[in-house]
N, C-alpha and C positions, 0 to 999 in steps of 0.2 A: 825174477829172482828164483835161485833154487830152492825147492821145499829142502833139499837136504844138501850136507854138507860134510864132505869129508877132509878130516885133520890129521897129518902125519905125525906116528905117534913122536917121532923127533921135536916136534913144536910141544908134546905135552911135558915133556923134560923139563923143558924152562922152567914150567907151572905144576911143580909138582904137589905144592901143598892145595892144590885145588882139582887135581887126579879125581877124589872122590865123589867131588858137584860135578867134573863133567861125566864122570860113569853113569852116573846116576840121573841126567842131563841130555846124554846124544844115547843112540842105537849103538852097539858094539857090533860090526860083521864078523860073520864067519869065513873061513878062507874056507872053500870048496877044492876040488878036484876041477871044478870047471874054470876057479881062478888061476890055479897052479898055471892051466894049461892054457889060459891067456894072457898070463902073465910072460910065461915063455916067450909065448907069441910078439910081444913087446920089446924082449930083450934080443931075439932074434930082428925084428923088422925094424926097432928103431934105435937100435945098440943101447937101449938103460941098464944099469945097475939091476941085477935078480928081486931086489926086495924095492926099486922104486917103479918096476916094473907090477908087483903085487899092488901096492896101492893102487896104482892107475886101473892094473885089473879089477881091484875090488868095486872102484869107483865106478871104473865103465861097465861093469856086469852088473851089478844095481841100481845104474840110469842116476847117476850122484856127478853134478856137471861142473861140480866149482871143488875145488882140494886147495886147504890151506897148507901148503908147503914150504920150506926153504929149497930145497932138494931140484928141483928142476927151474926151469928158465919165467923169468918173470912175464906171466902173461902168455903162455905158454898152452894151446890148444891140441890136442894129441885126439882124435874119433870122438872130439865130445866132449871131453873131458877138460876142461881149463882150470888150469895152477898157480896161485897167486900167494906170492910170498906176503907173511903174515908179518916180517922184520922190514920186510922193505920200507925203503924212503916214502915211497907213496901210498903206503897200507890206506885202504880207508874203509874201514866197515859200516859206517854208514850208507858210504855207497853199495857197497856190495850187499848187505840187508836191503838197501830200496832197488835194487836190481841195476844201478850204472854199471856201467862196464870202466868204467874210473875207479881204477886201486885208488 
């Protein structure tokens, strides 16, 4: 399983009366000049969206292997990076805490 885990801030919408416990909970990143520009890199090579293309850079520039997302394709592998919707039918955090590769 991964030590870290990154969450589109779209999924903290839902939960916003709990915004505060997970600030205070996960690491905030910073957007670099080096995410900018591989985030680019994204939207040019794999046609995303400019800011789902950021996430994924932020994820893949700081070795973050799992993104709870709605936003791209269920189970979904991009240089490392793997995206598993957190509404899906088949969510399951327990497995994804004990490391299955079963949402």
């Amino acid at each position: 399983m991964a030590d870290r885990v990154m969450v589109d801030t779209n999924v903290l919408l839902y939960a916003y009366g709990r915004i505060q416990n997970y600030l205070l909970s996960w690491e905030i990143l910073d957007i670099t000049g080096a995410i900018v520009l591989e985030a680019v890199r994204g939207v040019r090579l794999y046609q995303m969206a400019y800011w789902d293309a950021q996430i994924w850079a932020s994820a893949r520039m700081n070795q973050i292997p799992l993104v709870l997302s709605e936003d791209f394709g269920e189970g979904v592998i991009i240089e490392g990076v793997r995206f598993v919707n957190p509404f899906g039918s088949n969510f399951n955090i327990e497995a994804l805490l004990s490391g299955s590769r079963t949402e």
